[in-house]
C-alpha positions as CSV (number, residue, x, y, z in Angstrom):
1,X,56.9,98.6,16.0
2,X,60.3,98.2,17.8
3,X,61.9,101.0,20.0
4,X,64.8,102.3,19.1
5,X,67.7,103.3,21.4
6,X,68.7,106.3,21.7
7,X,72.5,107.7,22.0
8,X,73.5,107.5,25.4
9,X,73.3,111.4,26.8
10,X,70.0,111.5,25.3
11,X,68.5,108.3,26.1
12,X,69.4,109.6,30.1
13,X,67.7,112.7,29.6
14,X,66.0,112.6,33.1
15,X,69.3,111.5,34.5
16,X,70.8,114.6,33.1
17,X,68.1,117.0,34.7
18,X,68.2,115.3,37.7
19,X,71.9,116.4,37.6
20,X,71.7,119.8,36.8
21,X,69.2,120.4,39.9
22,X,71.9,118.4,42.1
23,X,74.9,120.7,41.3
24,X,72.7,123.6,41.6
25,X,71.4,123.3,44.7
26,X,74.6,122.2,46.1
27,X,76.0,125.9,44.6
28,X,72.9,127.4,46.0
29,X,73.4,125.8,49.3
30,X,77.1,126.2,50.0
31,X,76.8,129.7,48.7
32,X,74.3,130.9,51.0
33,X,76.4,128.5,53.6
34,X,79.7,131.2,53.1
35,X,77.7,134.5,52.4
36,X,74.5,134.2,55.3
37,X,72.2,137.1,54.8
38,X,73.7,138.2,51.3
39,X,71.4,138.4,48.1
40,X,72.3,135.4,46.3
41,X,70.8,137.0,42.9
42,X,72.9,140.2,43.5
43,X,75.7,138.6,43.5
44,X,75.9,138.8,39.6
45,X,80.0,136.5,39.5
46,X,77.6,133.4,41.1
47,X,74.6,133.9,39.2
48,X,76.8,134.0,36.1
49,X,78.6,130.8,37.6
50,X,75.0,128.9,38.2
51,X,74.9,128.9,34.1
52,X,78.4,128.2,33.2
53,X,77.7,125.2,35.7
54,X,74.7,124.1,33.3
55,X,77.1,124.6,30.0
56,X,79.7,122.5,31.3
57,X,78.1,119.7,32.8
58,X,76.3,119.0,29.4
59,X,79.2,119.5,27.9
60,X,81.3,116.7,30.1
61,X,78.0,114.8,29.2
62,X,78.3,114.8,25.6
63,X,81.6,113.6,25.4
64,X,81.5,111.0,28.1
65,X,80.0,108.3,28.6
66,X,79.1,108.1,32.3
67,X,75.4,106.8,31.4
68,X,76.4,104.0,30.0
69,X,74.9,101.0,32.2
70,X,73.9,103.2,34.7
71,X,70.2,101.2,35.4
72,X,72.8,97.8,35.7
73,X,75.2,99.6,38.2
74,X,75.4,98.8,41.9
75,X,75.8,101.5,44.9
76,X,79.6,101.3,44.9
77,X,80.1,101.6,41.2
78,X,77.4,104.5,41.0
79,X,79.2,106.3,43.9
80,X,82.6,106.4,42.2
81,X,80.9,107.5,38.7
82,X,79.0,110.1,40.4
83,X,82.2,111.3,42.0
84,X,84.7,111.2,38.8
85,X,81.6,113.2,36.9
86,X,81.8,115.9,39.6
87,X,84.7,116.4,40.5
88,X,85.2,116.7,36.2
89,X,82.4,119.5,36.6
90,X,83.9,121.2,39.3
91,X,87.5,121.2,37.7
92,X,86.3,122.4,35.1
93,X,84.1,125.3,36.8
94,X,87.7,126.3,38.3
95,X,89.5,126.1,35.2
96,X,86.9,129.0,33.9
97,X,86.6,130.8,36.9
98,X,90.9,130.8,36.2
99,X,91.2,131.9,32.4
100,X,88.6,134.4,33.1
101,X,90.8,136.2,36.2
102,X,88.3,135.7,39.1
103,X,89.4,133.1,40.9
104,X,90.4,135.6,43.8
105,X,86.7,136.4,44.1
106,X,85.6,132.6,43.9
107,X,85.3,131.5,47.8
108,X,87.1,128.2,48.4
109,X,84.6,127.2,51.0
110,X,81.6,127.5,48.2
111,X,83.4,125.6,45.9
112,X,84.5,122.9,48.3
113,X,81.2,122.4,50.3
114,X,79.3,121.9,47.0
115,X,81.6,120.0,45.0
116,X,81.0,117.0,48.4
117,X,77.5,118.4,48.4
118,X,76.9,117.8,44.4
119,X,78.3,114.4,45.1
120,X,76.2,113.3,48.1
121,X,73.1,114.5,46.4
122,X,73.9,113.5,42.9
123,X,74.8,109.8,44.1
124,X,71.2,109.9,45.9
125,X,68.9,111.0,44.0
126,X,70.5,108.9,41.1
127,X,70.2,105.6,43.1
128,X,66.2,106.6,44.1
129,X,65.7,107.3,40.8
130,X,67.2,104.4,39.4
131,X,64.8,102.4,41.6
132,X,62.1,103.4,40.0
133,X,62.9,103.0,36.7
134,X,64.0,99.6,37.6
135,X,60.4,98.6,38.4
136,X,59.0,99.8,35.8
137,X,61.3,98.4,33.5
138,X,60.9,95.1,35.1
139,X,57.2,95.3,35.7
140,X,55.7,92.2,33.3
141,X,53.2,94.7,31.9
142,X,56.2,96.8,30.4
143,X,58.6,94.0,29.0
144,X,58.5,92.3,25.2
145,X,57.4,89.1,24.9
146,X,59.9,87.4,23.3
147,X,60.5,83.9,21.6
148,X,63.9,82.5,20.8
149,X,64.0,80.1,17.8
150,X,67.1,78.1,17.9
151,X,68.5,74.2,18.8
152,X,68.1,72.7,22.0
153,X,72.5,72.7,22.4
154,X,72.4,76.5,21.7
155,X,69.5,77.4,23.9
156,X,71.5,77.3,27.1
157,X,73.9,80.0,25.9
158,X,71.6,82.2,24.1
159,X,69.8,82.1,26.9
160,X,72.3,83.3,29.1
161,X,73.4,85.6,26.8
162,X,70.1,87.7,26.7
163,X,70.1,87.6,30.4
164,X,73.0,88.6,31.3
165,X,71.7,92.1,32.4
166,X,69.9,92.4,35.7
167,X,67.2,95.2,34.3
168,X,65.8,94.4,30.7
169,X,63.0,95.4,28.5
170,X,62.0,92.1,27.5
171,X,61.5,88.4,28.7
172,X,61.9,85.1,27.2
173,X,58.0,84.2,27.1
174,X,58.6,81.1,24.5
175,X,61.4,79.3,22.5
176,X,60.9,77.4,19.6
177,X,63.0,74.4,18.6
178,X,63.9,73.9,14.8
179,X,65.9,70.6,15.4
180,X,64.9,67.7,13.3
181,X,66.1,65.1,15.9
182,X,64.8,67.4,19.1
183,X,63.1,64.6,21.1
184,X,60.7,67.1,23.0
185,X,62.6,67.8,26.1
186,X,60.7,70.0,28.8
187,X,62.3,72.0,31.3
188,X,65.0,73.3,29.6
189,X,65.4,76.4,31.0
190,X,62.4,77.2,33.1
191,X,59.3,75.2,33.9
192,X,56.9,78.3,33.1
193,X,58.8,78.9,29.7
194,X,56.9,76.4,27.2
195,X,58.8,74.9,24.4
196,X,57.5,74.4,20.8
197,X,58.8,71.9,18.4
198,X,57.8,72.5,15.0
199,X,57.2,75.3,12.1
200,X,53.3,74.4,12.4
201,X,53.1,74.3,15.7
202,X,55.0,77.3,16.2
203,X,53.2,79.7,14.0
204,X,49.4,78.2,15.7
205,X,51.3,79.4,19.1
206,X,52.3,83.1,17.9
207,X,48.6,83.1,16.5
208,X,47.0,82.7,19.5
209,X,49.7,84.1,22.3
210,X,51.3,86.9,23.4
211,X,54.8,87.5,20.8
212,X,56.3,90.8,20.6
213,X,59.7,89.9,19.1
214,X,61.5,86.9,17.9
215,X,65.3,86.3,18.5
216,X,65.9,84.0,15.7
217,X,69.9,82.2,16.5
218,X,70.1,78.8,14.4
219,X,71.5,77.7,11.5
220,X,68.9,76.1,9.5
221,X,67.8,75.6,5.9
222,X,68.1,79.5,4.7
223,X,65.1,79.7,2.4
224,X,62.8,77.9,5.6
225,X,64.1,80.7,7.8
226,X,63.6,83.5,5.5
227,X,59.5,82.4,5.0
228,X,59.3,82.3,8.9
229,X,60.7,86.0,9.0
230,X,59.0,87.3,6.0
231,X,55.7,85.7,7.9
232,X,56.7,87.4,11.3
233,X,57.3,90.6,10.1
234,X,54.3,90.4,7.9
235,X,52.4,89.9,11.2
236,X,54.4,93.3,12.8
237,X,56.5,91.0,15.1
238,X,59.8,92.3,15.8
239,X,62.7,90.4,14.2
240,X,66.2,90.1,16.1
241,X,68.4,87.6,13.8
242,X,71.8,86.1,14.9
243,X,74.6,87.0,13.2
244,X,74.9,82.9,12.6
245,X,71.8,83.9,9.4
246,X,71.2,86.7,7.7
247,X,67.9,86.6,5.2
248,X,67.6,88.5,2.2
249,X,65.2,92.3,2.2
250,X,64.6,92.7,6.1
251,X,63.0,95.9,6.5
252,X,64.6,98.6,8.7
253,X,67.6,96.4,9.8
254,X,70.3,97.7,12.0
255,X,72.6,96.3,14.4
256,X,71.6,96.0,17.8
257,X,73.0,94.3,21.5
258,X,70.3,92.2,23.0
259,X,71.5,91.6,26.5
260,X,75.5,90.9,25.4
261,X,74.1,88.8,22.4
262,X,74.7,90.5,19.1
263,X,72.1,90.5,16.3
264,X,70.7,92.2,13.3
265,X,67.0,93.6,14.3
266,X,64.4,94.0,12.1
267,X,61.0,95.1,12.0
268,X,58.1,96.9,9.8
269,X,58.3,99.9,11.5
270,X,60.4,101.6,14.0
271,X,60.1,105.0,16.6
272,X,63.1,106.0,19.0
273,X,62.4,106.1,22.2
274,X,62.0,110.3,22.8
275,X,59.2,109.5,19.8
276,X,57.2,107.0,22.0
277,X,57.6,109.1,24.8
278,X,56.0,112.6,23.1
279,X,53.3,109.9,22.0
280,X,52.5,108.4,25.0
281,X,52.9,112.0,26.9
282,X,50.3,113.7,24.0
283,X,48.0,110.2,25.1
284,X,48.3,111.3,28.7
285,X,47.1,115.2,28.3
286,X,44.2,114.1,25.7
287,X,43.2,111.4,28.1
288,X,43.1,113.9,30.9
289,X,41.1,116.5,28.6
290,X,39.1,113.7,27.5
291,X,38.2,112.5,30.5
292,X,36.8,116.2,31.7
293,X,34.5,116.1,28.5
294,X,33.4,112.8,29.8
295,X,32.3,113.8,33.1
296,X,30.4,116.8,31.4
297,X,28.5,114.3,29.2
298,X,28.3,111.7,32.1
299,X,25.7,114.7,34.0
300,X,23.4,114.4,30.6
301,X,24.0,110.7,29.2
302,X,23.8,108.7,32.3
303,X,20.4,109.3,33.5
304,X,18.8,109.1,30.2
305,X,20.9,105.5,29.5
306,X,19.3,104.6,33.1
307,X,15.7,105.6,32.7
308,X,15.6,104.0,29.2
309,X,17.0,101.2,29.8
310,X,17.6,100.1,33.7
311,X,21.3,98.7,34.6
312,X,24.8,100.1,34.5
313,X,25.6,103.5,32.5
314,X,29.2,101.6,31.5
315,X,29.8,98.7,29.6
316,X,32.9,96.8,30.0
317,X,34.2,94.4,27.4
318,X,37.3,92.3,26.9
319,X,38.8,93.1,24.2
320,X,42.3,92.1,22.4
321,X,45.6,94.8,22.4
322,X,49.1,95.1,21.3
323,X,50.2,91.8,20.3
324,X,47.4,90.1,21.9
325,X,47.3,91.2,25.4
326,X,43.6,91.3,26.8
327,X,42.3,94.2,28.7
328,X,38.7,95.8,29.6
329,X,37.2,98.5,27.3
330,X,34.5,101.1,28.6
331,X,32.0,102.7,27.0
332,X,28.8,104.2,27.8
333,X,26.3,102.0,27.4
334,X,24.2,102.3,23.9
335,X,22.8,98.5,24.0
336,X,20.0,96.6,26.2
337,X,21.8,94.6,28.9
338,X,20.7,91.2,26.4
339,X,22.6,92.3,23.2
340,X,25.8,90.2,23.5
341,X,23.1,87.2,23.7
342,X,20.9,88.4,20.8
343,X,23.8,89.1,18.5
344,X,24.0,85.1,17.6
345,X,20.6,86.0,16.4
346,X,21.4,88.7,14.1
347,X,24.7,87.4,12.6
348,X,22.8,86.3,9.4
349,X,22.5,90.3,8.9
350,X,25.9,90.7,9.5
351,X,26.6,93.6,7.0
352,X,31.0,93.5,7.2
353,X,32.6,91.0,5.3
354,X,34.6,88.9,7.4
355,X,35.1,89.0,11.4
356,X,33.8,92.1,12.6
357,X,30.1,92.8,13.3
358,X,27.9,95.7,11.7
359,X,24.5,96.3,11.2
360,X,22.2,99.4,10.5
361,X,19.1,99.5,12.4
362,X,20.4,97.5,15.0
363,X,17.7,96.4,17.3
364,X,19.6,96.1,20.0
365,X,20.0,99.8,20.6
366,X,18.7,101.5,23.0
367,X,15.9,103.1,22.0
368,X,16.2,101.7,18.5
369,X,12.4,100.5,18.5
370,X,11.1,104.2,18.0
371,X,12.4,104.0,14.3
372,X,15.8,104.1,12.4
373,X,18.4,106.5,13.9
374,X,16.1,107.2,17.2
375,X,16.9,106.7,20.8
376,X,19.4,108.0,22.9
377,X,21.7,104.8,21.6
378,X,22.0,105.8,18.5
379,X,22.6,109.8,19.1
380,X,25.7,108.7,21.2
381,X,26.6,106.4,18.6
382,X,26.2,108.4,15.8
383,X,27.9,111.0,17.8
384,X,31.1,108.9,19.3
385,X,30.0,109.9,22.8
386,X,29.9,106.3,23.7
387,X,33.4,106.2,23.0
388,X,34.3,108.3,25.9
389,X,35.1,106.7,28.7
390,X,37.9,105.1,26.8
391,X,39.9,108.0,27.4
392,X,40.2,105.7,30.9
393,X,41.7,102.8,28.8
394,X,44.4,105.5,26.9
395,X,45.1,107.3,30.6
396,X,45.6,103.5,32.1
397,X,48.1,102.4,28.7
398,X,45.8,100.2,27.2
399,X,45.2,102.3,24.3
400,X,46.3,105.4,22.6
401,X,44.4,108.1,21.0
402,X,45.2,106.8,17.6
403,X,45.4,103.5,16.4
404,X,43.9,100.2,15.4
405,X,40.4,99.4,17.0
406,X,41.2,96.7,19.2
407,X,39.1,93.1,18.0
408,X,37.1,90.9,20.4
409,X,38.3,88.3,22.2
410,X,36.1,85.9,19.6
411,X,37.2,88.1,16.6
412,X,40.6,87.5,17.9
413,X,40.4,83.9,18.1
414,X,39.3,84.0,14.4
415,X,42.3,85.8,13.0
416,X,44.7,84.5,10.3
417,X,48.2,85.0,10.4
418,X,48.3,88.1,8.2
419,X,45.7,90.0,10.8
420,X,47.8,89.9,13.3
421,X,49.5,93.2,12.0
422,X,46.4,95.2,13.3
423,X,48.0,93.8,16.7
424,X,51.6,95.2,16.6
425,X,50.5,98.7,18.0
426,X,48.1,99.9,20.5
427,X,44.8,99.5,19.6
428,X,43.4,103.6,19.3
429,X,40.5,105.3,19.8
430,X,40.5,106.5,16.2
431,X,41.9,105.9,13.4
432,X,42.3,105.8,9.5
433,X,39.3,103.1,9.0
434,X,37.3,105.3,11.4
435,X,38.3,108.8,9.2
436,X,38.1,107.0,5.8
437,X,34.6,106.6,6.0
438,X,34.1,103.3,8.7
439,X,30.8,103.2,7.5
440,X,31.5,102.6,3.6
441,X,34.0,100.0,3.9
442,X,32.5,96.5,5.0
443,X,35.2,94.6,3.9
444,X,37.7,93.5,7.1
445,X,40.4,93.0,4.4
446,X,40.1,96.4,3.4
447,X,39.6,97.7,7.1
């Protein structure tokens, strides 16, 4: 799935609030600065003027454009856009405060102390602000993955092209040369950026690494390139194509600005960014109110996991997420502390078709021994409780409340091209195989 931008007021959002509480607490303060020991919500021509500040400065937001580059802009530049976007407000405020005949009432000291006060206070809380979503932009865990496919005499210049910004939302983890006569050069940009040569070689590499999205800038053989997209997008990897080749029946396509390189991106699926956030904001307050049900079963669970079977009350597992990054999953334990070891055993009675494991009457249950469906392994099982301390993992970002169940590292490893689909979102704690009846379907095809 591939984030969308948003238009510019709106993709600022927190800019703009952080704003809003700027220019009114400069009012506030340069108000209460000319009037001491006057009622500042009895005096109904500033209270009326605290809203008409509001109106307007969304208003000179809409039709400016004062966001745009604002996470790439330095001090100085910041400093004279915060001051141009006051003093626009503040003119404007005036302007009002003139066609509406009051302007003899309007204290010249308020409007001069906060019009340098909005802009003092604007400029820093923007550049504090801006810090912080700088390192989270840049933090490794937060960037795309992405590969370039192109020719070892464009690579340079594509290269500089998609870094050209200081702050993106990706990095160049791979690049793929499609020249017939490349000789295998290494270093080309960076010693940690590793170079494939090759259409075999390259899809074994997206197999088994990390690729969130492909920038694709070459000109090669059209009906080659069009397989290699159809194959990428049929894996969920995002598809950014040069404006050098354009394949036929890409899904979703619109134009788009990767760093100052221009491209047409496509992918199977795509959510702004306001839609990610309410996602990831509704995965925040059910992890917190899943976590608090947790700790209520944690009092009744753990000490019947612990007298049952001695050892830890959580299991931890690696498991495989969005796009193939690796992280821990936690459950309460439902297994004796030997069942990764006896599973080789028990693969013969494997009961799914293809790479995931099921069984019924697993003896590796807790408490399995005292027949079918007994023992406290199977009631928390059977129940889901086990799968409660991965509201930790959805809290954390590893997961999401809904979504793909996220494979083994040694299901993982066995995955063909096609699988890696299940991969292009967060792996969930539910979802539709796990509504549709996940004990009915044994086919992994069909999962």
């Amino acid at each position: 799935m591939y984030r969308k931008k948003n238009s510019e007021w709106l993709k600022h959002l927190d800019f703009e609030i952080l704003d809003i509480i700027c220019l009114e607490i400069a009012f506030m303060v340069a108000y209460f600065f000319r009037h001491v020991g006057l009622n500042f919500y009895m005096a109904k021509l500033y209270m009326r003027l605290c809203i008409v500040l509001v109106v307007i400065d969304i208003a000179v937001l809409f039709f400016t454009n004062n966001y745009k580059g604002i996470i790439q802009r330095n001090h100085w530049q910041e400093l004279i856009a915060v001051a141009q976007h006051i003093t626009v407000v503040e003119f404007l405020l005036l302007l009002f405060e003139y066609l509406a005949q009051e302007t003899a009432i309007l204290s010249r000291t308020v409007f001069l102390v906060s019009w340098w006060l909005a802009i003092a206070l604007c400029f820093i809380c923007r550049c504090t602000w801006k810090n912080f979503v700088r390192k989270r932009v840049m933090s490794e865990k937060n960037q795309a993955s992405m590969l370039l496919i192109t020719t070892e005499n464009r690579l340079g210049e594509l290269a500089a092209k998609l870094r050209q910004k200081n702050y993106r939302e990706f990095r160049i983890g791979s690049v793929s040369i499609l020249d017939d006569n490349a000789y295998g050069k290494d270093n080309i940009i960076e010693a940690n950026i590793p170079i494939i040569y090759g259409k075999d070689t390259l899809l074994e590499y997206i197999r088994q690494n990390v690729v969130d999205e492909v920038f694709i800038d070459v000109y090669q053989d059209k009906k080659q390139l069009t397989e290699l997209t159809d194959i990428f997008l049929q894996m969920g990897i995002v598809v950014h194509v040069g404006m050098g080749f354009l394949p036929e029946n890409l899904p979703n396509a619109f134009m788009d600005r990767i760093g100052e390189a221009d491209a047409i991106t496509a992918s199977i699926n795509t959510a702004t960014g306001w839609q990610l956030s309410v996602k990831r904001i509704t995965d925040i307050v059910g992890a917190v109110v899943g976590l608090a049900i947790m700790g209520v079963a944690f009092i009744f669970v753990a000490p019947i996991i612990k007298r049952q079977s001695p050892g830890p009350v959580f299991f931890k597992q690696k498991r495989v997420g969005k796009n193939g990054r690796t992280f821990y999953i936690y459950k309460f334990r439902s297994m004796y502390m030997d069942a990764e070891e006896r599973k080789k055993e028990l693969m013969a009675q494997n009961e799914m078709q293809g790479l995931m494991f099921k069984m019924d009457n697993d003896p590796r249950i807790i408490g399995s021994e005292k027949g079918p469906g007994k023992g406290i392994g199977n009631f928390i099982r059977k129940t889901s409780i086990d799968e409660l301390p991965q509201f930790w993992n959805i809290l954390k970002g590893d997961m999401s409340l809904i979504g793909t169940r996220p494979p083994t590292v040694n299901e993982y490893e066995q995955y063909d091209l096609h699988h890696k689909i299940r991969l292009s979102m967060k792996p969930g704690l539910t979802g539709m195989w796990q509504v549709s009846g996940r004990s009915d379907i044994t086919d992994f095809e069909e999962v």
